[in-house]
N, C-alpha and C positions, 0 to 999 in steps of 0.2 A: 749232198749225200743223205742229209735224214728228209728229202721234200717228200717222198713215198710215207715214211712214216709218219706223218706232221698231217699230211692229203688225207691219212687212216683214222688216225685220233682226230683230228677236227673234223672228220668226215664232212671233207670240201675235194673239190676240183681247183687246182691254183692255173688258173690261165697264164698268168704270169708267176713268179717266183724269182724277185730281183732281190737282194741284198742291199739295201742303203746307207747302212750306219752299226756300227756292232763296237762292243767295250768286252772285255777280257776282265778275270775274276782269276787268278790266280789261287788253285785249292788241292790237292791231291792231281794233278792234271790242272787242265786251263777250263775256266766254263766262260764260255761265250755266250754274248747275248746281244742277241740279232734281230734287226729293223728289218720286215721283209714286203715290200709289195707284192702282194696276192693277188691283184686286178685293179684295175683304174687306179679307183680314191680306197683302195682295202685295203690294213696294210696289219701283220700281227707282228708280237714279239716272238725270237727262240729264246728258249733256254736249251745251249747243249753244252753238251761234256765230250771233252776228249782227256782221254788217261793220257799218263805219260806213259812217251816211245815203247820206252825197256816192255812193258804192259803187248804191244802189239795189237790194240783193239783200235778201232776206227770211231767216228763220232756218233755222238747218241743223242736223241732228243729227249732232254729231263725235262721240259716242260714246255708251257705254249702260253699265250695270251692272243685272242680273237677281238676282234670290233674297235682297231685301232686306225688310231688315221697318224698321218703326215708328220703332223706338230705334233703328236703326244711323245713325251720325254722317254727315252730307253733309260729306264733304270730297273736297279736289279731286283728279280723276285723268285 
């Protein structure tokens, strides 16, 4: 739900956009943070936020990290 926003801010084209690995942050809502394949060997981090339910908003991209690959560790930032 946030690839459109994510394609804007890093102003890239994601050929791919696969999900591989993601850890949860538990804070006013959950923030997730997401290993994603962009292409080949490309791979960045999310950072999103989704509020809680009662809230009725949908997920949101609070941050990004570009020029990651495979092995590098998803930790939080």
């Amino acid at each position: 739900q946030v690839k459109p926003e994510f394609e804007r801010r890093a102003n890239m084209n994601c050929r791919e956009c696969k999900a591989i690995e993601y850890r949860t942050q538990v804070v006013a809502g959950t923030m997730y943070f997401i290993k994603v394949q962009v292409s080949g060997a490309d791979y960045a981090h999310l950072k999103v936020f989704q509020s809680l339910p009662h809230e009725n908003q949908g997920p949101s991209l609070a941050d990004f990290q570009t020029g990651k690959t495979r092995d590098d560790p998803l930790t939080y930032f």
